[in-house]
mmCIF file as gemmi writes it, N, C-alpha and C atoms, coordinates in Angstrom:
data_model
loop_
_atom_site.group_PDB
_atom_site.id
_atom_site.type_symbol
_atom_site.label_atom_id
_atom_site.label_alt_id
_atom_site.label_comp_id
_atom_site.label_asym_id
_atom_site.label_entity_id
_atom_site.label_seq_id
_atom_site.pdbx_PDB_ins_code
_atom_site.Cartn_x
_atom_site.Cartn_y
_atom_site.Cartn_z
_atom_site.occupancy
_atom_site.B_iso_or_equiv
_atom_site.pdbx_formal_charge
_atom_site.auth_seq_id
_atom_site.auth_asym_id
_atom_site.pdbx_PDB_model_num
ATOM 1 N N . UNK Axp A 1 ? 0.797 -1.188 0 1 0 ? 1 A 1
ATOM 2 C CA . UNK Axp A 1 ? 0 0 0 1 0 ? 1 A 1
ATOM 3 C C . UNK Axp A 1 ? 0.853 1.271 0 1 0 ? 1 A 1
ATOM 4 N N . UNK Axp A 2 ? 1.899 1.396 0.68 1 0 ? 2 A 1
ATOM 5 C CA . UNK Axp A 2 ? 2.693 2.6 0.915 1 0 ? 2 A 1
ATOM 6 C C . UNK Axp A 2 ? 3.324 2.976 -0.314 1 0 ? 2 A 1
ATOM 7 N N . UNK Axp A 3 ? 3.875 1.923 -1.215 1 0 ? 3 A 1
ATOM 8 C CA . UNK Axp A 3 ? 4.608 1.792 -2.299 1 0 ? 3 A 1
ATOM 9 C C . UNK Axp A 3 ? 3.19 2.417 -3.599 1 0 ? 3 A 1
ATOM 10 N N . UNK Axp A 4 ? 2.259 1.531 -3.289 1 0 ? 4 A 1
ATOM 11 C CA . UNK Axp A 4 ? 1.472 2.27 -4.369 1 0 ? 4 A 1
ATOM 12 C C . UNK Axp A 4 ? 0.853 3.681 -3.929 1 0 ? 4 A 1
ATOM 13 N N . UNK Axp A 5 ? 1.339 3.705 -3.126 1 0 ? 5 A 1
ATOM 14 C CA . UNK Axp A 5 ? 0.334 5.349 -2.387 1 0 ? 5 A 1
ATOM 15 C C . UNK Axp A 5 ? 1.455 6.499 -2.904 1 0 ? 5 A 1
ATOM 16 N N . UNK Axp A 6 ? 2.895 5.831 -3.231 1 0 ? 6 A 1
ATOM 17 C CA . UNK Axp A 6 ? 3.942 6.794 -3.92 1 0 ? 6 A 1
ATOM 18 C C . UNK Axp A 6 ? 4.144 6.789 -5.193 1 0 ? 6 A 1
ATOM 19 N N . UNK Axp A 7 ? 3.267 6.032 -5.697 1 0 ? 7 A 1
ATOM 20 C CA . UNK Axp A 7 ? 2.849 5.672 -7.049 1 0 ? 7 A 1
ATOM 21 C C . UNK Axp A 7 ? 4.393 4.581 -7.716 1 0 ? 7 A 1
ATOM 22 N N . UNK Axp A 8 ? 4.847 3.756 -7.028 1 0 ? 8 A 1
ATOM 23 C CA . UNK Axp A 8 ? 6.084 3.163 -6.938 1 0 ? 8 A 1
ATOM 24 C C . UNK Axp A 8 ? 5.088 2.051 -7.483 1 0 ? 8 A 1
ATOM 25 N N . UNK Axp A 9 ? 5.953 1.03 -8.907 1 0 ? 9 A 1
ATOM 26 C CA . UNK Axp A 9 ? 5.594 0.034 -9.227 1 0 ? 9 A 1
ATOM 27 C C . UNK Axp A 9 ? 6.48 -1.204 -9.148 1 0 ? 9 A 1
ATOM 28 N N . UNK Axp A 10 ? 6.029 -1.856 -8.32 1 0 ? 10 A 1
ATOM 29 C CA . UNK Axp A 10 ? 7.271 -2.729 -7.7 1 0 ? 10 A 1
ATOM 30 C C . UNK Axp A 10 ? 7.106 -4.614 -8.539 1 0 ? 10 A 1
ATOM 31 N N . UNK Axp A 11 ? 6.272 -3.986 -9.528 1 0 ? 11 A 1
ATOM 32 C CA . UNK Axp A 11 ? 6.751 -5.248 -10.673 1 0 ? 11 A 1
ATOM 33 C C . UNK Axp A 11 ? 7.359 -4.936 -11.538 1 0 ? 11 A 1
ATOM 34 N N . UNK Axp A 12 ? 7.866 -3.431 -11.413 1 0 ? 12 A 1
ATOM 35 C CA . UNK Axp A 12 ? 9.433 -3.308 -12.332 1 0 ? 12 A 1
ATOM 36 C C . UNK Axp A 12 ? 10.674 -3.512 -11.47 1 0 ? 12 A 1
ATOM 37 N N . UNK Axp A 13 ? 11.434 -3.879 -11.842 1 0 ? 13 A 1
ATOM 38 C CA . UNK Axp A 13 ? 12.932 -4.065 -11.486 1 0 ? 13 A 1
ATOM 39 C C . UNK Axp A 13 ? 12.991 -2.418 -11.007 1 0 ? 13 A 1
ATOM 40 N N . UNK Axp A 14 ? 13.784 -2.988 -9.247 1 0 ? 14 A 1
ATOM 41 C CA . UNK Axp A 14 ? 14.31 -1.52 -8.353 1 0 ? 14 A 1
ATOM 42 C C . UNK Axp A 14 ? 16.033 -1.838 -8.473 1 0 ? 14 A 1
ATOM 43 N N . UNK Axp A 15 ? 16.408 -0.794 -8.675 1 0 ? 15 A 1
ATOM 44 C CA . UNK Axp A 15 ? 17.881 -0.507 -8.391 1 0 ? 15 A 1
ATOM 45 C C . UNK Axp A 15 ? 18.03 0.219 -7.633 1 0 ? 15 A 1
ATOM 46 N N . UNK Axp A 16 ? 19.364 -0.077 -6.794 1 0 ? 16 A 1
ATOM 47 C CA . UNK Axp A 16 ? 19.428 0.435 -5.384 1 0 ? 16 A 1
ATOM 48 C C . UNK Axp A 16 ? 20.264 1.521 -5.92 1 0 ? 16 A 1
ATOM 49 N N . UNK Axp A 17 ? 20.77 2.835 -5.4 1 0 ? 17 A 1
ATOM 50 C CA . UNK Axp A 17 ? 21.859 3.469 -6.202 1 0 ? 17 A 1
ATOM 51 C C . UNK Axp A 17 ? 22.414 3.994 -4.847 1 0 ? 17 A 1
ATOM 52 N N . UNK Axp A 18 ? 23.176 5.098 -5.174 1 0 ? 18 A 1
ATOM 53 C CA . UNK Axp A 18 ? 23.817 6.073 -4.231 1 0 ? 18 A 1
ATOM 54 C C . UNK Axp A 18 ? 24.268 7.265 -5.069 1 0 ? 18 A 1
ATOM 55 N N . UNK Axp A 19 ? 24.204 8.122 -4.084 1 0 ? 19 A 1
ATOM 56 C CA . UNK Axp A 19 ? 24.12 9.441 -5 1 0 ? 19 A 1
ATOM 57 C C . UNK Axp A 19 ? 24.413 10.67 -4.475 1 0 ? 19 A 1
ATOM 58 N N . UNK Axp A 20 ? 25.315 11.708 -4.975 1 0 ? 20 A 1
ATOM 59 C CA . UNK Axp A 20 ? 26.455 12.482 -4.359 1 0 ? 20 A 1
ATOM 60 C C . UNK Axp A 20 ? 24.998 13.613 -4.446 1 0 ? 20 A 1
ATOM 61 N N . UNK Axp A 21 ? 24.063 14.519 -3.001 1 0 ? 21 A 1
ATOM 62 C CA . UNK Axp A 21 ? 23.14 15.487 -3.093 1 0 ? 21 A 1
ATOM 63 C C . UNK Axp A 21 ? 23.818 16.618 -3.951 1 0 ? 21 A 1
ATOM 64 N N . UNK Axp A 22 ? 24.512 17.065 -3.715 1 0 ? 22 A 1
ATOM 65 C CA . UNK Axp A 22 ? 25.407 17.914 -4.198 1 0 ? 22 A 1
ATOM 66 C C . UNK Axp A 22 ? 25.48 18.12 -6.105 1 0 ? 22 A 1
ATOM 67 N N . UNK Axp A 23 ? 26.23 17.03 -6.246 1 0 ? 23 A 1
ATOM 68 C CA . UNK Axp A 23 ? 26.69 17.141 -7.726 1 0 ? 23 A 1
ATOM 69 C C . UNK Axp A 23 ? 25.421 16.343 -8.23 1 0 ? 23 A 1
ATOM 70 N N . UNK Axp A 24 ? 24.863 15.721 -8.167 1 0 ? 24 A 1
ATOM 71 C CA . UNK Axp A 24 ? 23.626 14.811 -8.702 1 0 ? 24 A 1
ATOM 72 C C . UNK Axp A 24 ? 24.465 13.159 -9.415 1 0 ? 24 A 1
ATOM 73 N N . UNK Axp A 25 ? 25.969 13.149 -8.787 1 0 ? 25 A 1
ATOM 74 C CA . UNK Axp A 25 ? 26.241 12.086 -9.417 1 0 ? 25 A 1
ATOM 75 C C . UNK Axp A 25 ? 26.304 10.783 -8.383 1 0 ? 25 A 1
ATOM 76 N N . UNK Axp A 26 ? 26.139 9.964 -9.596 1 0 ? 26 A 1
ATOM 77 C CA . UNK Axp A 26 ? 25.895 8.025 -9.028 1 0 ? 26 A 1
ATOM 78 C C . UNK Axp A 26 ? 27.217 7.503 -8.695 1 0 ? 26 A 1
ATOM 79 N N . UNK Axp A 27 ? 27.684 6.889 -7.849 1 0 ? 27 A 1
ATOM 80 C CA . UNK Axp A 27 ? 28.686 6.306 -7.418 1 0 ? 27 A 1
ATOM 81 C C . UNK Axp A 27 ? 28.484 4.941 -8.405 1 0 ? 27 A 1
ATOM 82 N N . UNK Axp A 28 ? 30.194 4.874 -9.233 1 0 ? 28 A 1
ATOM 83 C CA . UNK Axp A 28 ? 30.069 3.766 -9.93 1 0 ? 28 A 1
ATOM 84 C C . UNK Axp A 28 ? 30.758 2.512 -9.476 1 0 ? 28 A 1
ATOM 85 N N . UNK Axp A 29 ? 32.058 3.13 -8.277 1 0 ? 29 A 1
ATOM 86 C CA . UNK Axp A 29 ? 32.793 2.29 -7.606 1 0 ? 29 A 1
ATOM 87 C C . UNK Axp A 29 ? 34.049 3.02 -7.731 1 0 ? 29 A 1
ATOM 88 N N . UNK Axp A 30 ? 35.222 2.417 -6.924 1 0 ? 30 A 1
ATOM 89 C CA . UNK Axp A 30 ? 36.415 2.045 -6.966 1 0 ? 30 A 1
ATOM 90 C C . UNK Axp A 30 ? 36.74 3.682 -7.362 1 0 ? 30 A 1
ATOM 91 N N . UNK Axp A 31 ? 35.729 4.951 -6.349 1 0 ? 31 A 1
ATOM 92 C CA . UNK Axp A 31 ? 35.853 6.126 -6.218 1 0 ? 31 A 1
ATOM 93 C C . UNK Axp A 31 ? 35.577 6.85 -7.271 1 0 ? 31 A 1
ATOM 94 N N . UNK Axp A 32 ? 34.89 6.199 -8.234 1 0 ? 32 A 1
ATOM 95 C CA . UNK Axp A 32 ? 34.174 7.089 -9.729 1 0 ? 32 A 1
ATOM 96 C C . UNK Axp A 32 ? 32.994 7.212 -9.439 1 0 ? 32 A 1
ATOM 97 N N . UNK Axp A 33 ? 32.5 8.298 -10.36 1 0 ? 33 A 1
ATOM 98 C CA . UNK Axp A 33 ? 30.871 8.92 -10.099 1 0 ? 33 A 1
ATOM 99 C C . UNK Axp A 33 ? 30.502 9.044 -11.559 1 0 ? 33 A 1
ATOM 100 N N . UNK Axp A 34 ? 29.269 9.443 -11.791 1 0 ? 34 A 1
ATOM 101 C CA . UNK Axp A 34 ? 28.967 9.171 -12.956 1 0 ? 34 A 1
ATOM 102 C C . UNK Axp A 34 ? 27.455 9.634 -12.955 1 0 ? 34 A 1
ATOM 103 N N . UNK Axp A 35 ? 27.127 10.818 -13.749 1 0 ? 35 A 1
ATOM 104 C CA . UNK Axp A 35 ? 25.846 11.368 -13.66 1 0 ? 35 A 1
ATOM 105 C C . UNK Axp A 35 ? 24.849 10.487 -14.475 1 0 ? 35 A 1
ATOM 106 N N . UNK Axp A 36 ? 24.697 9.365 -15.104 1 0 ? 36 A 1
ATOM 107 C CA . UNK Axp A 36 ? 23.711 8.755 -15.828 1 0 ? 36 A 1
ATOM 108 C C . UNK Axp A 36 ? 23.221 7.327 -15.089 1 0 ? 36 A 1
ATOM 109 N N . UNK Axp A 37 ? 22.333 7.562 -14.757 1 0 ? 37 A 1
ATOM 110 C CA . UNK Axp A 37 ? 21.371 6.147 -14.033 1 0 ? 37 A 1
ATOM 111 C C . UNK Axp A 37 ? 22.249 4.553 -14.633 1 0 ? 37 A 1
ATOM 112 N N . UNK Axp A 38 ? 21.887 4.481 -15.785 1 0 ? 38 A 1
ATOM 113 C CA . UNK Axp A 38 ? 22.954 3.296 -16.297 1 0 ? 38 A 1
ATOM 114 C C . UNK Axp A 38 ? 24.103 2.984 -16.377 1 0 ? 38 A 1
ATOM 115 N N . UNK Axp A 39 ? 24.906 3.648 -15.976 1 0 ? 39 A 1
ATOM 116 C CA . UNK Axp A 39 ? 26.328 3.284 -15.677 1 0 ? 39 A 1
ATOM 117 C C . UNK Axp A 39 ? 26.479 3.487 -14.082 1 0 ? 39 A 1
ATOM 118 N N . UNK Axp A 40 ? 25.137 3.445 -12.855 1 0 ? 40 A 1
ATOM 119 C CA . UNK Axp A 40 ? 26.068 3.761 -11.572 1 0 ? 40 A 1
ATOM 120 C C . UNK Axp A 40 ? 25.268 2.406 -11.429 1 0 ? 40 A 1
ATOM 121 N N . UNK Axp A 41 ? 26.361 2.051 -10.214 1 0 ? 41 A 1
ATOM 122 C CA . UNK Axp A 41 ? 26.561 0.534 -9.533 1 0 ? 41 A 1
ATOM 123 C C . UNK Axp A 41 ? 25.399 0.669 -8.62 1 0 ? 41 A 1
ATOM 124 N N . UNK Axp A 42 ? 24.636 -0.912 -9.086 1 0 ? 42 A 1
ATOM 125 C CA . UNK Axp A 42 ? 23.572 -1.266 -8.444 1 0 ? 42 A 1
ATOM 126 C C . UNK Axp A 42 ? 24.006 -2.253 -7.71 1 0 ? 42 A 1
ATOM 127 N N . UNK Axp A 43 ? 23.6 -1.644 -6.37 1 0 ? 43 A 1
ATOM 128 C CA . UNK Axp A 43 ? 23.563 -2.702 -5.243 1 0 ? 43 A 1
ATOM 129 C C . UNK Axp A 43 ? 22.401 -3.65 -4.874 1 0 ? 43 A 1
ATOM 130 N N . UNK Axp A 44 ? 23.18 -4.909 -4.199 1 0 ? 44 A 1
ATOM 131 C CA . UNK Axp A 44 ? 22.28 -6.211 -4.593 1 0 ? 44 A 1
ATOM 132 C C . UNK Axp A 44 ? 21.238 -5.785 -3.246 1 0 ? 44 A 1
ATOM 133 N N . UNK Axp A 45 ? 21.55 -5.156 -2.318 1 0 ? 45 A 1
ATOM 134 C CA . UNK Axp A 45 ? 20.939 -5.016 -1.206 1 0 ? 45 A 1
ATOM 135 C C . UNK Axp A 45 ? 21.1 -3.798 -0.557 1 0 ? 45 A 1
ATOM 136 N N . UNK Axp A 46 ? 19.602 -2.872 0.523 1 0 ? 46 A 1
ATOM 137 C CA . UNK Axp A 46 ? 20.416 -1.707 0.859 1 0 ? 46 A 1
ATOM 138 C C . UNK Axp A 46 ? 21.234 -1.585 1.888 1 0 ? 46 A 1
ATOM 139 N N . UNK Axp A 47 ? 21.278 -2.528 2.817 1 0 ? 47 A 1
ATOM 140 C CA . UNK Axp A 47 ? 22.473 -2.329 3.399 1 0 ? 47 A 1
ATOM 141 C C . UNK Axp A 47 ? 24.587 -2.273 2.316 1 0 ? 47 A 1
ATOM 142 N N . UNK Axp A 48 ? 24.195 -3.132 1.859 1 0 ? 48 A 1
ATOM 143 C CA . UNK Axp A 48 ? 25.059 -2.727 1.119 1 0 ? 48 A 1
ATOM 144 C C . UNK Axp A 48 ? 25.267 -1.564 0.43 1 0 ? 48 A 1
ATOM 145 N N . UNK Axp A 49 ? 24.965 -0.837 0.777 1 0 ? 49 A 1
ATOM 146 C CA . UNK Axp A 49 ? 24.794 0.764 0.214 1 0 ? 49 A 1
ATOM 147 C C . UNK Axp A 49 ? 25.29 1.414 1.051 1 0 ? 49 A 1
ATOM 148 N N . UNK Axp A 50 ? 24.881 1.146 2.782 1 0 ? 50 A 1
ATOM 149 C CA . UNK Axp A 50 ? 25.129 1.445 3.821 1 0 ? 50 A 1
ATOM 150 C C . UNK Axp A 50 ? 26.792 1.204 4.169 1 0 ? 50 A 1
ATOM 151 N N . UNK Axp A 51 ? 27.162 -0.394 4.036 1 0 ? 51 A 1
ATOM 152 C CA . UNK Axp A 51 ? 28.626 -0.219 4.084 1 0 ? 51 A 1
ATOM 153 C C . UNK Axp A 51 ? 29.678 0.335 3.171 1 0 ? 51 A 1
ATOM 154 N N . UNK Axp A 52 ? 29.137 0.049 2.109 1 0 ? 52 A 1
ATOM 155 C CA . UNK Axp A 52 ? 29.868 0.807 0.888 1 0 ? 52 A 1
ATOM 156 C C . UNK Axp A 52 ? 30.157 2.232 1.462 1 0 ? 52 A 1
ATOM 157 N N . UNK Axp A 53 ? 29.057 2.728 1.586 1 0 ? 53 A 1
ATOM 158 C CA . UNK Axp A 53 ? 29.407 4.48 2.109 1 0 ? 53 A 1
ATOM 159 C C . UNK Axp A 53 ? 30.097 4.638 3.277 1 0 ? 53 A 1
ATOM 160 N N . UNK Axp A 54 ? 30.271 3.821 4.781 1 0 ? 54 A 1
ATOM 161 C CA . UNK Axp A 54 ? 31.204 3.617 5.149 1 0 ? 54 A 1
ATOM 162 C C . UNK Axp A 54 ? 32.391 3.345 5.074 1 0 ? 54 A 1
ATOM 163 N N . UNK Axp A 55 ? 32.548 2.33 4.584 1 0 ? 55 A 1
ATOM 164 C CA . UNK Axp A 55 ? 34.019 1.929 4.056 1 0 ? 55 A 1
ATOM 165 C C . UNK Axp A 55 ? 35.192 2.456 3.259 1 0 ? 55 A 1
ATOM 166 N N . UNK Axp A 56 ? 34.126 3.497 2.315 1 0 ? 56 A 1
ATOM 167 C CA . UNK Axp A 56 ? 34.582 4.611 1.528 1 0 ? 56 A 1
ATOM 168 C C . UNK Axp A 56 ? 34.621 6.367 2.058 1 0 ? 56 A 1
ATOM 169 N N . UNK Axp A 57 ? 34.104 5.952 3.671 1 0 ? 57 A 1
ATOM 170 C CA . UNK Axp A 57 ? 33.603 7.359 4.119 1 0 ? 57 A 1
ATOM 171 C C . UNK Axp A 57 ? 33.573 8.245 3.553 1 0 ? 57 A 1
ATOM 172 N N . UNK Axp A 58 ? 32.282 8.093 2.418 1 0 ? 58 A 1
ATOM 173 C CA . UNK Axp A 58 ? 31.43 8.791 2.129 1 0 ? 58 A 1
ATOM 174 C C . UNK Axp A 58 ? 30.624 9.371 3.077 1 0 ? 58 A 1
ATOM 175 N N . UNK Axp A 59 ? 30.399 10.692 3.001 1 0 ? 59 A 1
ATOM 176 C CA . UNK Axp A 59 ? 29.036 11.559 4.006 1 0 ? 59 A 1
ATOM 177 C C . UNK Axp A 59 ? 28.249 11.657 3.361 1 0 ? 59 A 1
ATOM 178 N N . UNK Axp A 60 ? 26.956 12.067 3.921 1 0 ? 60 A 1
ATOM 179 C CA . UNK Axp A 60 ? 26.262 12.958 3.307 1 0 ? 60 A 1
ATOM 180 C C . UNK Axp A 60 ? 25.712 12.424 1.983 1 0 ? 60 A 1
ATOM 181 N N . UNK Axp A 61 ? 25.329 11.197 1.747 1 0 ? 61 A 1
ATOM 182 C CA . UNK Axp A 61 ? 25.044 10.769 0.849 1 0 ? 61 A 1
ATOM 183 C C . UNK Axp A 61 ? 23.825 10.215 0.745 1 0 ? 61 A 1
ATOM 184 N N . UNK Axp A 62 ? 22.806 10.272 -0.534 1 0 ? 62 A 1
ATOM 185 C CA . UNK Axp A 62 ? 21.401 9.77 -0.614 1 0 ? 62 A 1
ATOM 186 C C . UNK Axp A 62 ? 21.414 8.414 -1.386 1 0 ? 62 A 1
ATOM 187 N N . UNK Axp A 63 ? 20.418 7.513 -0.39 1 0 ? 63 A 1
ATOM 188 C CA . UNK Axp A 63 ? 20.357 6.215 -1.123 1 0 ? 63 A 1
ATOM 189 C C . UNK Axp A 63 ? 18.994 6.565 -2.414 1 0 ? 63 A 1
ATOM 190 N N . UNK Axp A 64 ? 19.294 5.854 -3.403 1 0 ? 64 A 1
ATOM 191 C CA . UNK Axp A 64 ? 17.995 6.338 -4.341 1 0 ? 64 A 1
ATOM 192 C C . UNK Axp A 64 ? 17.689 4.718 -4.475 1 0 ? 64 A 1
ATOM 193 N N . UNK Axp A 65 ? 15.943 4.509 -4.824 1 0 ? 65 A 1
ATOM 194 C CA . UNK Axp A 65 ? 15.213 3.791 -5.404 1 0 ? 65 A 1
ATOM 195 C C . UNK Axp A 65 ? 14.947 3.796 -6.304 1 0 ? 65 A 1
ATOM 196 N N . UNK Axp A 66 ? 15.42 3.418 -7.579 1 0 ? 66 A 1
ATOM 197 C CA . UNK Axp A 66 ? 14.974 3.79 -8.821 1 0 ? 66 A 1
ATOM 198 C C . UNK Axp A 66 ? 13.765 2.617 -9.39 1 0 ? 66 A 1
ATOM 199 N N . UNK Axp A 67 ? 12.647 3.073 -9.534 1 0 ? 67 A 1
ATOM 200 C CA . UNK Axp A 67 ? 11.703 2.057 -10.139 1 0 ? 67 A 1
ATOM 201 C C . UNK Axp A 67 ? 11.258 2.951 -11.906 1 0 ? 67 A 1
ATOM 202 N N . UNK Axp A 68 ? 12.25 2.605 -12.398 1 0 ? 68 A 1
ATOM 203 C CA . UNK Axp A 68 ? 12.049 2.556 -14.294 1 0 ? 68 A 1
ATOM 204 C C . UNK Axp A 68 ? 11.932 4.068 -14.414 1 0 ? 68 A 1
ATOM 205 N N . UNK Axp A 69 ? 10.734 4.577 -14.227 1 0 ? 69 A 1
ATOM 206 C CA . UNK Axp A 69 ? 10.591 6.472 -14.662 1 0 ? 69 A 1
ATOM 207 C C . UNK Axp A 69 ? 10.591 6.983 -12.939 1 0 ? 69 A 1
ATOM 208 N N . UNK Axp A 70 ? 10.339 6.342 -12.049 1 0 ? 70 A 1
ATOM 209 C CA . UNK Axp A 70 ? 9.867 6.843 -10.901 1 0 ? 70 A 1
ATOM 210 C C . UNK Axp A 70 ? 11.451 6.504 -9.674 1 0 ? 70 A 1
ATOM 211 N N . UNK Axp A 71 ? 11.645 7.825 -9.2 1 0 ? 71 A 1
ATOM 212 C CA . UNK Axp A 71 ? 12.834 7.591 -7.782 1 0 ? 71 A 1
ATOM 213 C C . UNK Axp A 71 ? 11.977 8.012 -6.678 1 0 ? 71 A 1
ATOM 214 N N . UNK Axp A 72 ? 12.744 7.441 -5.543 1 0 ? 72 A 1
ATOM 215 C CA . UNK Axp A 72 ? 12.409 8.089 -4.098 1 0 ? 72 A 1
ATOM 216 C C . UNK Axp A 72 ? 13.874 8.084 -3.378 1 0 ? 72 A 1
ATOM 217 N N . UNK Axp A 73 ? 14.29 8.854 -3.33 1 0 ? 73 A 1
ATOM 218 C CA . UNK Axp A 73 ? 15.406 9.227 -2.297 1 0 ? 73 A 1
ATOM 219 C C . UNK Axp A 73 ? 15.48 9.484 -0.983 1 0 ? 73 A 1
ATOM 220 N N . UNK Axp A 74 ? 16.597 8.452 -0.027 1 0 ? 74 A 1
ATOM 221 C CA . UNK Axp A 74 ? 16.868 8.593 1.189 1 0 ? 74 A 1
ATOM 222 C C . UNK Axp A 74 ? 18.043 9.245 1.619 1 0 ? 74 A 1
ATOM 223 N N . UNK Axp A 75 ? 18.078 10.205 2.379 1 0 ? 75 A 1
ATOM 224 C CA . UNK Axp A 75 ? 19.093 10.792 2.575 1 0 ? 75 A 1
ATOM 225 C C . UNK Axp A 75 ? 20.043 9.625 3.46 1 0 ? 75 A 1
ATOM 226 N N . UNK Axp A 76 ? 21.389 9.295 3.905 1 0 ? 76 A 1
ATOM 227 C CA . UNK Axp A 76 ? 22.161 8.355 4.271 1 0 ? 76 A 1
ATOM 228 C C . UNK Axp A 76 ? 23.193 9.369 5.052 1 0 ? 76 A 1
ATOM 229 N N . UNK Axp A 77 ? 23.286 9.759 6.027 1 0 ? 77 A 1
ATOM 230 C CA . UNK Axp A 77 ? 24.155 10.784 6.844 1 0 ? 77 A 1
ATOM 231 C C . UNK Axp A 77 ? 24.928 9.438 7.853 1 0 ? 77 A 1
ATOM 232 N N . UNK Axp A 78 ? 26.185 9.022 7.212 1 0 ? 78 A 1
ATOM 233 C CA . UNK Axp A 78 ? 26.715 8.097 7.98 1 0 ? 78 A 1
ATOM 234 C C . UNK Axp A 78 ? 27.785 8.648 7.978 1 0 ? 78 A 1
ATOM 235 N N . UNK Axp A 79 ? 28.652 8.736 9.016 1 0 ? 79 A 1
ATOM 236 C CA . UNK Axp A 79 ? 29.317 9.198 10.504 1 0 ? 79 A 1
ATOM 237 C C . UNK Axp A 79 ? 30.356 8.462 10.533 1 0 ? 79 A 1
């Protein structure tokens, strides 16, 4: 219900992303960014999003949901 109440269609394929608020760019890995949805690294899970941005201490960074035309963004302030 919550998902369709955001108009989120969750019989399309979600990609997890990460995403610099700032510059609008996608983390592709191995410290590259990359402003186009299809070339940034999709994570298999969101915690894995979570350590990634740790490990790389990254701040200040938004997890995105991408469902096909439709995002919802979480902001990720990890410390």
């Amino acid at each position: 219900m919550f998902a369709q109440s955001l108009g989120m269609n969750f019989k399309e394929p979600m990609k997890r992303l990460l995403r610099h608020p700032r510059t609008g760019k996608f983390f592709r890995g191995n410290g590259r960014w990359t402003k186009r949805v299809d070339r940034a690294l999709d994570f298999p899970h969101v915690m894995h999003v979570v350590h990634t941005s740790l490990l790389c201490g990254l701040r200040d960074v938004e997890l995105v949901l991408h469902f096909g035309d439709k995002m919802k963004t979480v902001p990720l302030n990890c410390r």
